[in-house]
N, C-alpha and C positions, 0 to 999 in steps of 0.2 A: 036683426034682419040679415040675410044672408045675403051677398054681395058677388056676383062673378064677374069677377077680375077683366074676362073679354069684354066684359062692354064699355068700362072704359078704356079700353085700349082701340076698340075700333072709332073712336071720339078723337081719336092722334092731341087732346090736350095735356099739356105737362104740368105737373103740380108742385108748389112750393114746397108742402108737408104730406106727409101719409104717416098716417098710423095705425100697426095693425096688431090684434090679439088675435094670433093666426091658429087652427085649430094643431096640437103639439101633443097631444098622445099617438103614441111609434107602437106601444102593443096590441095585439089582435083582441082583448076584452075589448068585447064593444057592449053594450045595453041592448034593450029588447027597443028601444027607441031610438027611429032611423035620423030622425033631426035633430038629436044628440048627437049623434052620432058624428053627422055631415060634417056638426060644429064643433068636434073634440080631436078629432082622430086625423093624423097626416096622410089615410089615405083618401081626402077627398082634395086637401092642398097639399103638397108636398113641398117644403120648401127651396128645394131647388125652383120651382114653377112661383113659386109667390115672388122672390127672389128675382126672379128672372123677368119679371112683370113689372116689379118697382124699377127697377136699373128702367126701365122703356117709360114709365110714365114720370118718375122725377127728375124736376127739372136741375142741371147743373150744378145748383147752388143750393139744390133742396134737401132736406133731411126726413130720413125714413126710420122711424122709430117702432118698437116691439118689444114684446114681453114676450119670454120662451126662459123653458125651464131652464135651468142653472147646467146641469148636467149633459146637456146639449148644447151649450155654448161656445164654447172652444170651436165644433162644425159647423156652428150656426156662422160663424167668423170669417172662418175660411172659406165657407163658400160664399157668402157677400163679398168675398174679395174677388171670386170667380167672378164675379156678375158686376166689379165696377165700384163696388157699393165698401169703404170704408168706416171701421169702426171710428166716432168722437168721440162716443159717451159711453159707459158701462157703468150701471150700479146694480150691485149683487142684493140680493134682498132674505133675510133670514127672518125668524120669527123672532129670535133672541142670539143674543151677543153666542152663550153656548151652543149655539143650533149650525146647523151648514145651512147657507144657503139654498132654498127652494127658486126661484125665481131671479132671472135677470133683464132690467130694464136697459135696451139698446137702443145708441141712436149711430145712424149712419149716413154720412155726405159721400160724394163722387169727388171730392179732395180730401186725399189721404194727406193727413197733418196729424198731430199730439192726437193722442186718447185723453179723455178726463175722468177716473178713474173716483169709486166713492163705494160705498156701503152703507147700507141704510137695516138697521134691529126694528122690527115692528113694537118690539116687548125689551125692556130693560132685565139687567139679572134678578132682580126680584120678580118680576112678572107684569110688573105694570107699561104704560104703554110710553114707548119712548119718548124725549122731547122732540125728539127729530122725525117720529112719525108723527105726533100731534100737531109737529110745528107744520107740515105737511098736507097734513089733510081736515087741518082748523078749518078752514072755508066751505068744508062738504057737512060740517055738521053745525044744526040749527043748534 
């Protein structure tokens, strides 16, 4: 379900946690389908604006966590930093040990302190699936 950010903002409540898979395709390919669309693409969130929304609804002490591609990461950073919002946590996410990173999982407080820094291989070098991704998402599979 799609979510616009104004309405919880005219609720003036502040939130301990937010977590968002914020829509992170920056090229103009879009699909012949428009709610795809909404939900892929930065031009219907931009993150300066998501960004700038979380600084106003979390609270103090609270942590704002996201998934955005690896390759945007570095501006993803720096503008959290414009808005308040410090990196704690970074884990870069590849498919396999030989792979670059596709995906980076971020968390961020409004107290800038230590980054905690990790990597996570979906797939070992032979191709099987790592211990540290199964050790990971054991609880999601019956």
């Amino acid at each position: 379900e799609l979510v616009d950010l104004n309405d919880y903002i005219a609720d003036e409540n502040k939130y301990d946690f937010i977590v968002s898979n914020p829509p992170f395709y920056e090229e103009q390919t879009y699909s012949g389908n428009g709610q795809r669309n909404l939900a892929r693409h930065t031009s219907s969130l931009p993150f300066s604006i998501l960004l700038q929304k979380v600084s106003f609804l979390l609270k103090e002490e609270g942590v704002f966590s996201v998934i955005i591609p690896y390759s945007v990461t570095p501006s993803f950073i720096l503008s959290a930093a414009e808005h308040r919002l410090y990196l704690s946590r970074r884990t870069d996410v590849a498919n396999s040990p030989l792979k670059q990173p596709k995906r980076s999982l971020l968390s961020f407080r409004k107290l800038n302190a230590d980054t905690l820094l990790s990597k996570l291989h979906i797939r070992d070098a032979e191709g099987f699936y790592s211990e540290e991704y199964l050790s990971l998402t054991n609880d999601f599979y019956l």
